[in-house]
LOBAZA-17800 format. One line per 10 residues: number of its first residue (from 1); their letters; for each residue x, y, z of N, C-alpha, C. Coordinates in steps of 0.02 Angstrom, whole numbers, always signed. Layout:
NUM> a> X Y Z X Y Z X Y Z | ...
This chain:
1> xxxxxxxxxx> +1616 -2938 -88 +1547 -2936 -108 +1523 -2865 -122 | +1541 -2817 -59 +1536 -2767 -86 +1563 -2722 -147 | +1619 -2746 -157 +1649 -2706 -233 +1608 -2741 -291 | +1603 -2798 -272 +1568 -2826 -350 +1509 -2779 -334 | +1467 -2789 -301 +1400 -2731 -316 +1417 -2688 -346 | +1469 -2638 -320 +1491 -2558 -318 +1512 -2578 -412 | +1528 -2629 -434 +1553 -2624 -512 +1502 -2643 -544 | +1454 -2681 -505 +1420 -2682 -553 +1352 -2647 -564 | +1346 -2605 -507 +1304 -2512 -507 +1344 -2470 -582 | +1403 -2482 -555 +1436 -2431 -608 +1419 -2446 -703
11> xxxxxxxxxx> +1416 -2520 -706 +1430 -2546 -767 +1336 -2521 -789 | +1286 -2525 -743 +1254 -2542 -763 +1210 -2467 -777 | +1251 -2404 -720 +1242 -2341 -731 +1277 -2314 -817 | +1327 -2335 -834 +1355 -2322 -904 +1316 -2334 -932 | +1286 -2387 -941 +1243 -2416 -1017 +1179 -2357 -1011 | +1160 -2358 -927 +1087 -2325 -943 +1103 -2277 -951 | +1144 -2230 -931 +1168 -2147 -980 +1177 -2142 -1047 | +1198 -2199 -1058 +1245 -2210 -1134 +1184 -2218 -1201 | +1121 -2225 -1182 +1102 -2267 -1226 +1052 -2224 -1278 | +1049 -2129 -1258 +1031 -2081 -1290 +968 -2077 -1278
21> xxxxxxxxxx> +947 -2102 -1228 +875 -2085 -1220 +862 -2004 -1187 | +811 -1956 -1222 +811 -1928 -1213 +745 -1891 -1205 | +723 -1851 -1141 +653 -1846 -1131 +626 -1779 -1171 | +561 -1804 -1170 +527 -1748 -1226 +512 -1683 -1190 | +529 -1633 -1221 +509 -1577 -1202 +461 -1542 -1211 | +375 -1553 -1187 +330 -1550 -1200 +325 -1455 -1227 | +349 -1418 -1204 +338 -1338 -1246 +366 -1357 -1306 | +416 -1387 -1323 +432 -1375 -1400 +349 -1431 -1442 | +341 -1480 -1403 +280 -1512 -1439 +224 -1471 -1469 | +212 -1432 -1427 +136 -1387 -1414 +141 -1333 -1453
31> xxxxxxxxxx> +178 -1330 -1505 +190 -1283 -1566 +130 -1290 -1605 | +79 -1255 -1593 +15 -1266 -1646 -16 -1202 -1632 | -71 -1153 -1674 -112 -1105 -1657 -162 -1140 -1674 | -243 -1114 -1632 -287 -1142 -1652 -338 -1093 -1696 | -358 -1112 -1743 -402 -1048 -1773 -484 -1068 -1747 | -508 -1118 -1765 -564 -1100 -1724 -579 -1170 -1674 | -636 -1134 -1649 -653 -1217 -1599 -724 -1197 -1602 | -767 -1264 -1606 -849 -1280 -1641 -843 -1330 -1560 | -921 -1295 -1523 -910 -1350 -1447 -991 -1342 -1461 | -1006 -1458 -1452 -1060 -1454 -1447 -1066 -1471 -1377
41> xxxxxxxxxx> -1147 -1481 -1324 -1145 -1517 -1269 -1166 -1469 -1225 | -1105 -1488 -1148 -1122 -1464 -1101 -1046 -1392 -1102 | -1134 -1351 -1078 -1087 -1272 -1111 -1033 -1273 -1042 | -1045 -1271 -990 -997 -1271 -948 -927 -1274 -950 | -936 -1351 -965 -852 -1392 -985 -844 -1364 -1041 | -874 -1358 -1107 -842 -1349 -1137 -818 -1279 -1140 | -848 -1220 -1103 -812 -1157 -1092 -739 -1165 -1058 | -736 -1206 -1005 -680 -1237 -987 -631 -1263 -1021 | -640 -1296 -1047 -592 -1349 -1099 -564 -1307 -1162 | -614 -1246 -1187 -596 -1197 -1240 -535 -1170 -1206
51> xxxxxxxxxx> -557 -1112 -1148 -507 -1075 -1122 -462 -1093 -1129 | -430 -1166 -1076 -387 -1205 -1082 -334 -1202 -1141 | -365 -1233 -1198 -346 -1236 -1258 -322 -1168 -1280 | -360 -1130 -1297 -352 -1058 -1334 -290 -1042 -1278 | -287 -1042 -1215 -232 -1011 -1162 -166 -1041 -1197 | -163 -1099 -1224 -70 -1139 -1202 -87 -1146 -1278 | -119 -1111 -1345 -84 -1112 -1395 -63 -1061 -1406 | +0 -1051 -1466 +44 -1032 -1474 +14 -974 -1518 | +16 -891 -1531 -1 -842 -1591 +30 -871 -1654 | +93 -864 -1646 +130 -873 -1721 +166 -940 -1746
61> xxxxxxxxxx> +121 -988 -1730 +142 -1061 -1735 +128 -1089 -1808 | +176 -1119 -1823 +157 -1138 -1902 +101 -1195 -1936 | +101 -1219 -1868 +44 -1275 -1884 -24 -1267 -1860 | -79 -1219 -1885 -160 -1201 -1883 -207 -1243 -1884 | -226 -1259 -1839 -287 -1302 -1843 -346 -1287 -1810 | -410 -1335 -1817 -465 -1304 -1812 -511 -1386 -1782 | -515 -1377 -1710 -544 -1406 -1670 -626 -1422 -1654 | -653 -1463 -1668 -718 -1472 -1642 -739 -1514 -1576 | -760 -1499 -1530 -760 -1543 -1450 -863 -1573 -1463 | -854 -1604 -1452 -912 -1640 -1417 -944 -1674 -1350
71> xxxxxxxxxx> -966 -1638 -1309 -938 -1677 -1219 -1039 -1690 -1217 | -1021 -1744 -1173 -1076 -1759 -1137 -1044 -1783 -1067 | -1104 -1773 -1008 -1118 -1774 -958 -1152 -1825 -937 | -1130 -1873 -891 -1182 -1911 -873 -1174 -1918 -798 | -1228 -1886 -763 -1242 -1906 -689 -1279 -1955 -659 | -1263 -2003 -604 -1281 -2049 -593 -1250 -2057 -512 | -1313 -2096 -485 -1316 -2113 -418 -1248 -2169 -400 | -1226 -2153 -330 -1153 -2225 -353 -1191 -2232 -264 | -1190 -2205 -225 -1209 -2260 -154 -1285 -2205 -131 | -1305 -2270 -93 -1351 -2252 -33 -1352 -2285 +27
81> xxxxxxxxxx> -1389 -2240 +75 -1380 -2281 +137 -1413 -2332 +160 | -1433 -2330 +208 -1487 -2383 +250 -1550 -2359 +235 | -1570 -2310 +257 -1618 -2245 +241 -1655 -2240 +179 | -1604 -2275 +119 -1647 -2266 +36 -1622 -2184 +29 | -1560 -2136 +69 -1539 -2059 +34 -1489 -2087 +19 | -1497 -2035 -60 -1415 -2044 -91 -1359 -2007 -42 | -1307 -2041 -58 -1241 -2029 -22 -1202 -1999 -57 | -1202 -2031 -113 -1148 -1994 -169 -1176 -2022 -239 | -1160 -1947 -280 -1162 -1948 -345 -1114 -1947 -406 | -1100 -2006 -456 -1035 -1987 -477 -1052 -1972 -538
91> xxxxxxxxxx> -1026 -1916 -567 -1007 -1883 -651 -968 -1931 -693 | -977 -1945 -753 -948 -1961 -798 -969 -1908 -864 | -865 -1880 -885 -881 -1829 -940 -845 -1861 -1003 | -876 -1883 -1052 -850 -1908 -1113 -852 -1847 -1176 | -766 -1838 -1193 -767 -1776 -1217 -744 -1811 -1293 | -762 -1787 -1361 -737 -1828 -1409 -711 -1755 -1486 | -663 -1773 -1497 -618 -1703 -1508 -601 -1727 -1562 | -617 -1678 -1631 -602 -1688 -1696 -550 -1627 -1730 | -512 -1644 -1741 -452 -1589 -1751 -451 -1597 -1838 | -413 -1548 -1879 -375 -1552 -1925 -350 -1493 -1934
101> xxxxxxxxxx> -283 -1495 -1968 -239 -1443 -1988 -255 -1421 -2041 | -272 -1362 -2065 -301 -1305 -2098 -284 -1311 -2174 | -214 -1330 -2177 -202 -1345 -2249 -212 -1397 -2269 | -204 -1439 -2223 -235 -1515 -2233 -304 -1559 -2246 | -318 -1603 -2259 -380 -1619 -2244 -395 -1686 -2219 | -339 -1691 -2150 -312 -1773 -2134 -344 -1733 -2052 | -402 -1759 -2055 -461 -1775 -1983 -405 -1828 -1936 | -405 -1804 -1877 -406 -1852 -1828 -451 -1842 -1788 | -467 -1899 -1723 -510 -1907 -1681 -464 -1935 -1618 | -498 -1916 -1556 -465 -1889 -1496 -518 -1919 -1424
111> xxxxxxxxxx> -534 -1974 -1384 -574 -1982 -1367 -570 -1976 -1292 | -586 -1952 -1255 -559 -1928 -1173 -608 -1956 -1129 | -601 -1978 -1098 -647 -1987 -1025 -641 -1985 -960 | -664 -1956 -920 -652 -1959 -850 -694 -1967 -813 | -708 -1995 -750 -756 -1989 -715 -719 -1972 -632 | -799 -1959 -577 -754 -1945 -517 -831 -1958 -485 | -828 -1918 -424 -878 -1953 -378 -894 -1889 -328 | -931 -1841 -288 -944 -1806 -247 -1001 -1829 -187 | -975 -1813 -130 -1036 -1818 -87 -1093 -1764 -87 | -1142 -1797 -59 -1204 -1775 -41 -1203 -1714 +33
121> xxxxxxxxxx> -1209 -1652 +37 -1189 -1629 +99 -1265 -1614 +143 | -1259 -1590 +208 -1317 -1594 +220 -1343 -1524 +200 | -1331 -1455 +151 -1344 -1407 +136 -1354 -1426 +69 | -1408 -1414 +19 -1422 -1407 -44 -1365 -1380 -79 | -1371 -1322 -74 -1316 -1282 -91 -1244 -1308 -94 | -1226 -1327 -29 -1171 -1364 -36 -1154 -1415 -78 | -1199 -1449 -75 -1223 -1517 -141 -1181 -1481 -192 | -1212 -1439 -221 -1219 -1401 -297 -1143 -1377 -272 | -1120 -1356 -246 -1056 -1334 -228 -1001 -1372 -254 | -1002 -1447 -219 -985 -1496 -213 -957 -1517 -308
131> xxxxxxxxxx> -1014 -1525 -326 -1051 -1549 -391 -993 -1487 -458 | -998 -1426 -445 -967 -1384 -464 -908 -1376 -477 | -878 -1415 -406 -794 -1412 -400 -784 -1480 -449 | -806 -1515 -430 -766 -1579 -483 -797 -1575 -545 | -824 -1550 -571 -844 -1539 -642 -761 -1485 -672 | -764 -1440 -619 -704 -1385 -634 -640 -1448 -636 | -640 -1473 -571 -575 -1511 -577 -556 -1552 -666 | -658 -1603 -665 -640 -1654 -704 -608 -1603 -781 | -663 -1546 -778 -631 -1527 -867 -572 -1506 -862 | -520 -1466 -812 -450 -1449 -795 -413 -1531 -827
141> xxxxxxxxxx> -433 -1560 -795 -391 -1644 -819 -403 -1659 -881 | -458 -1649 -888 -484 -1665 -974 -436 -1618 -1022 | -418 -1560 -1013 -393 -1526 -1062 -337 -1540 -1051 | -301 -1546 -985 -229 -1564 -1000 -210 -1616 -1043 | -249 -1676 -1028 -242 -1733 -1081 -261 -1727 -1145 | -311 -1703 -1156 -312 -1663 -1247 -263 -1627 -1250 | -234 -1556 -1221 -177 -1558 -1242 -119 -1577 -1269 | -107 -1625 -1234 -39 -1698 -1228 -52 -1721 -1291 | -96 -1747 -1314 -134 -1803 -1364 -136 -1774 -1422 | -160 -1668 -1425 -162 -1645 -1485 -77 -1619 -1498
151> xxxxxxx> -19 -1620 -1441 +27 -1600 -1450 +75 -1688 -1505 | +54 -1724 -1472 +89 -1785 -1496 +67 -1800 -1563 | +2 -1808 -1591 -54 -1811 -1652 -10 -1754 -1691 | -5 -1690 -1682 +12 -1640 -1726 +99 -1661 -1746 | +113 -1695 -1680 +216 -1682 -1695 +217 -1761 -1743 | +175 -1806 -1772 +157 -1871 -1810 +148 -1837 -1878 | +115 -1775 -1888 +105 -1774 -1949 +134 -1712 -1975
């Protein structure tokens, strides 16, 4: 019983080596420079989400393109207590990203969303603290995934 397993691990390890699959190597994807970026919204994120971008493109990349972001913000109450005080407040950032390549005039569109949730602390300040960090977190996530999306979109055309 045991050798049949042991042959048929082996048979079934061959095929899955064998069959050329091969994983993507996201730096060779991300071959693009960006020439400009147009950000409407909330200036925050989108100072965030620029950096981002402008940081992990490439100077001398052959494929130039020219980015426009659009983000909105929406804050909203998610619990309260017994009391009628909010407990927690959750963010939702809908970021919507219009790209095209410079010589081209083939628009794509790019649509991102994330949301998350922060507590209420018993310091104001802290609140706003609170409120601060996951805005930082949410646009950090947001750009990685525009990233990904403008690396895959660009290696299509």
């Amino acid at each position: 019983m045991k050798k049949l397993i042991s042959v048929i691990n082996i048979i079934v390890f061959m095929f899955i080596t064998g069959c050329g699959f091969k994983v993507i190597n996201n730096n060779q994807l991300k071959e693009f420079s960006i020439a400009d970026i147009t950000t409407t919204g909330d200036k925050k994120i989108n100072f965030n989400i620029r950096n981002k971008l402008l940081f992990n493109s490439k100077d001398n990349a052959r494929k130039l393109i020219k980015i426009k972001l659009n983000t909105t913000k929406n804050k909203s109450i998610k619990e309260k207590n017994i009391k009628n005080e909010i407990t927690k407040y959750e963010i939702v950032i809908n970021v919507k990203v219009e790209f095209n390549v410079v010589m081209k005039n083939d628009f794509k569109n790019i649509t991102v969303s994330k949301s998350g949730d922060y507590s209420v602390a018993e310091q104001y300040s802290q609140t706003l603290n609170n409120e601060k960090n996951l805005i930082e977190y949410l646009s950090e996530d947001i750009a990685e995934e525009i990233l990904g999306e403008l690396a895959l979109k660009l290696n299509d055309i």
